[in-house]
C-alpha positions, -999 to 999 in steps of 0.1 A, spaced: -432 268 -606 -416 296 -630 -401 324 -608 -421 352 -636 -455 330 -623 -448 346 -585 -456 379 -566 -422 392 -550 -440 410 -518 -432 433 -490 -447 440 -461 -436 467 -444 -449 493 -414 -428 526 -404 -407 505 -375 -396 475 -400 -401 451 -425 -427 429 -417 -424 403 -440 -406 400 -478 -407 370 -504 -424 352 -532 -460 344 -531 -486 328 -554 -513 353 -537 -524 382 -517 -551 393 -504 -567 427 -486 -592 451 -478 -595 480 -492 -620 511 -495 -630 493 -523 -634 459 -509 -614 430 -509 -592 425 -534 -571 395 -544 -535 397 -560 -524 372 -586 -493 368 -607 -497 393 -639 -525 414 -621 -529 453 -635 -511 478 -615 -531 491 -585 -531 514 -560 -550 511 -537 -557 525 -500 -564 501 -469 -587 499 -443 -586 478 -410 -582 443 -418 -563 410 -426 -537 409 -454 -534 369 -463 -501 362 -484 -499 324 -495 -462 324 -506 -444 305 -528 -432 273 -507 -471 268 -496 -465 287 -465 -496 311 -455 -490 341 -437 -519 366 -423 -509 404 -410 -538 424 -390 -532 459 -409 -544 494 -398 -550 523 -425 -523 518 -453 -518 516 -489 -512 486 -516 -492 491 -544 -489 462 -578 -471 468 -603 -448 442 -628 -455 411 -603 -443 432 -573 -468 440 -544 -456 466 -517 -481 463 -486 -476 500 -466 -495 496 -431 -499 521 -398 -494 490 -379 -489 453 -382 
């Protein structure tokens, strides 16, 4: 798989980084609703509620974070997941 066909992704939360790599796809909950996150998706902001955010990263791994109030930012294959807590 082409590196420009991944997600580079961070999880983070104010006492550390929860999680960083590539992915293939992310997923949330938002005020919105759920959203899913692609390679190549339009830039997004976007503010999260209480929920799962599901990362299937690039070696096929799956990781799931419980998230509390936070934001989602995507922009140029980069996703920055901003929680309370995780």
């Amino acid at each position: 798989m082409a590196a420009s066909s991944n997600l580079t992704v961070e999880v983070v939360s104010p006492e550390k980084r929860v999680w960083s790599g590539e992915a293939t796809m992310v997923s949330a909950r938002t005020l919105e609703g759920d959203i899913g996150i692609l390679p190549d998706h339009a830039p997004l902001l976007g503010v999260l509620v209480d929920g799962t955010v599901s990362i299937k990263a690039a070696d096929g791994t799956s990781h799931e974070f419980a998230m509390s109030d936070g934001f989602i930012s995507v922009s140029k294959n980069r996703v920055s997941v901003l929680g309370e807590s995780a």
